[in-house]
N, C-alpha and C positions, 0 to 999 in steps of 0.2 A: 302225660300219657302218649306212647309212640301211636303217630298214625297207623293204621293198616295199611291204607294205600295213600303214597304221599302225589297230589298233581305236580304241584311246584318239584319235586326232585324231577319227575320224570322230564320236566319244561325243560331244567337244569341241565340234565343229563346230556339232553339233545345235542348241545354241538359236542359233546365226547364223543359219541355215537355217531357222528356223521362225519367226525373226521377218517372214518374206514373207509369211507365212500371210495375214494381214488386206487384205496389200496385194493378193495374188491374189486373194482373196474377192472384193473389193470391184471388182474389175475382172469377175470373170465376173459379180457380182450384177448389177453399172449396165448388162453388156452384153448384158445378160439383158432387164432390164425396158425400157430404150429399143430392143433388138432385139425385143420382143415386140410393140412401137406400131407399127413400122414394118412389123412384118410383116403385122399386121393389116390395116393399110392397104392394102400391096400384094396383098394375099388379097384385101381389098372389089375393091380396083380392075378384078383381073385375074378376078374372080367374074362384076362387075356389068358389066364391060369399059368402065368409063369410060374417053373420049377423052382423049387425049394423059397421063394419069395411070399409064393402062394401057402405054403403048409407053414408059414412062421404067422404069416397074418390070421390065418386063420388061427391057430395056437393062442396069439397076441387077443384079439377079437375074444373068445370063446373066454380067456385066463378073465381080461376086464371087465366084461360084462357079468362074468360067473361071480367077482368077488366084491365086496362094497368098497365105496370112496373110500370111505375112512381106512381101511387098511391098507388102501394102496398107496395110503400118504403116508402112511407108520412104515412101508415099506422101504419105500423112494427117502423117510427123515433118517433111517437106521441104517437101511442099506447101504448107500452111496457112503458117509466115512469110512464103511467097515471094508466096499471093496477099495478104497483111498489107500488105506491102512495099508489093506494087502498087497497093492502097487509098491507102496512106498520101502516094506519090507521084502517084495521080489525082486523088484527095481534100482533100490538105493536110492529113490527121492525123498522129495521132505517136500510131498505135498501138505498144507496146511488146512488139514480138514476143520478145525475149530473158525477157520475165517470164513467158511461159507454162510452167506445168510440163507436164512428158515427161508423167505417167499420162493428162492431160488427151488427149493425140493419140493413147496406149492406148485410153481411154474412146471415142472417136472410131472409132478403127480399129475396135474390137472389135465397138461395137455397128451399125454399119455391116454388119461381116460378118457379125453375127446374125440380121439384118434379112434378109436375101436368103433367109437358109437358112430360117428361121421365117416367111417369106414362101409358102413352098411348102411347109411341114408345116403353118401353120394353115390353106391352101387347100384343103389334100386333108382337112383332118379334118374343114370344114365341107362341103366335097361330101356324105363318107361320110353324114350324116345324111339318114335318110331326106327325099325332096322331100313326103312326104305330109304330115310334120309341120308343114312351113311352109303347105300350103295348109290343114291342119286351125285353126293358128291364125288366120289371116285367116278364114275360115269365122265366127269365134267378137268377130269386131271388132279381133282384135288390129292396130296399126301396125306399116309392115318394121320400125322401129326394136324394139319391144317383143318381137317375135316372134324378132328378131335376138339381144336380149338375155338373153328369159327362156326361150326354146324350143331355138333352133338352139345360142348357144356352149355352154351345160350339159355338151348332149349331146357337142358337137366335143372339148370339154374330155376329157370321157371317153374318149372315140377315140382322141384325139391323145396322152393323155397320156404313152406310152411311149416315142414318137418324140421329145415334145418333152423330158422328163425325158433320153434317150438323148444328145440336143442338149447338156443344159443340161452332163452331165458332161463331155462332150468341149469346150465351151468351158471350162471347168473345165481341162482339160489344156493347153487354147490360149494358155490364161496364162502359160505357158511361156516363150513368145516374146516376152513382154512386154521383157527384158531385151535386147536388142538395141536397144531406145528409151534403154537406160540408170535404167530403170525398176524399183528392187528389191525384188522380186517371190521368190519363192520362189528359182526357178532365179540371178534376180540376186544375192539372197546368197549364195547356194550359189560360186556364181563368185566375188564378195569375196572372201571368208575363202578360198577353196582360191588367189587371185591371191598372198595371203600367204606360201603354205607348199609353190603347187604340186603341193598335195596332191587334187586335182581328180577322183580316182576317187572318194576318200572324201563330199568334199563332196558330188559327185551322186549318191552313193548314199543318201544322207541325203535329198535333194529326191526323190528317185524314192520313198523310201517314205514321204515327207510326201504328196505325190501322192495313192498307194495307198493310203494310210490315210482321205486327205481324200474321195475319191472312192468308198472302202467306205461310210463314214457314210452319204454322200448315196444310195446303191444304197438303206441299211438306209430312208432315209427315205422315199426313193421307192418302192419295196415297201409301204409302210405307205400313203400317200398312192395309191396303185393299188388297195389293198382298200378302203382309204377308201368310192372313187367306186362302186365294184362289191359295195360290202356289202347293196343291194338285191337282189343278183341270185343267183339260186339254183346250190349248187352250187360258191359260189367256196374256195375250197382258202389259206388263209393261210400 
């Protein structure tokens, strides 16, 4: 008689399932750090209200946040051959859309939707800073650019840091969906190996606490990284 619930598979499973690890990393890492450029950007733009840079981001901002992950990956997996294609036939190249790898329109999709969201956490943590600080440095010779660099993000960094550390683990969990591109990823192996045996409770039970595990570490580092910034300030409680 087949088990219901098998221990031993799910034991088995386990290094199936943890060999995603690297590849979710490496997806919330890149959508991290190219989400972090863009948001910045969209912060100066929508700060300083540069013309026509301002009304895209904002557009951009409003489109990402308005529509779910998941489609904006079926977007970015379907989209991009299709405007290759189109290049290829206005153009007369022979770009080789069939050679692109899936994580590449993850890496895409992801950091895309990081942008939007880190677009309006880095805007409000640069607000939060006091405005006297900026006119103190100008006061003293500083350039917007220097006074931008060495006065205002310091300080946003510190502000922001919970929000965006907050961010960073939930794209951490977003990686999730990576599998749906065909992209094996935590959750995609976990799907593999249970596609074998049908054993699919077990296998996700395995990704759920790879998750939870991966996502304690990060809390432990972030806590740490949080007293870090605040080990100036009187009164902080570790």
């Amino acid at each position: 008689m087949e088990r219901i619930f098998d221990v031993k598979y799910l034991i088995s499973a386990l290094p199936h399932v943890i060999s995603g690890i690297p590849v979710s990393l490496s997806i919330a890492v890149v959508a991290f750090f190219f989400g972090t450029m863009l948001g910045f950007i969209g912060a100066m733009a929508k700060i300083y209200k540069i013309p026509v840079l301002r009304q895209i981001t904002v557009a951009y901002v409003s489109f990402v946040r308005g529509t779910p992950l998941v489609a904006q990956i079926f977007l970015i997996y379907y989209g991009i051959p299709v405007i290759l294609k189109i290049v290829n036939e206005k153009m007369g190249t022979n770009l080789n859309v069939s050679g692109i790898p899936a994580i590449l329109f993850i890496f895409i999709a992801f950091s895309l939707n990081a942008g939007a969201y880190l677009t309006e956490t880095i805007r409000s943590a640069i607000l939060s800073v006091e405005k006297g600080q900026m006119e103190a440095a100008y006061s003293v010779g500083m350039t917007p650019t220097q006074t931008m660099l060495r006065i205002i993000l310091p300080q946003a960094l510190k502000l922001g840091l919970p929000n965006i550390s907050n961010f960073f683990i939930g794209l951490l969990k977003d990686t999730s969906l990576a599998f749906v591109a065909a992209v094996p990823d935590i959750m995609g192996e976990a799907k593999i190996v249970a596609g074998r045996t049908s054993r699919f409770f077990e296998a996700y039970i395995d990704a759920a606490v790879i998750f939870w595990m991966i996502c304690v570490a990060f809390e432990l580092l972030i806590h740490v990284a949080e007293n870090h910034t605040r080990r100036n300030e009187k009164g902080v409680v570790s």
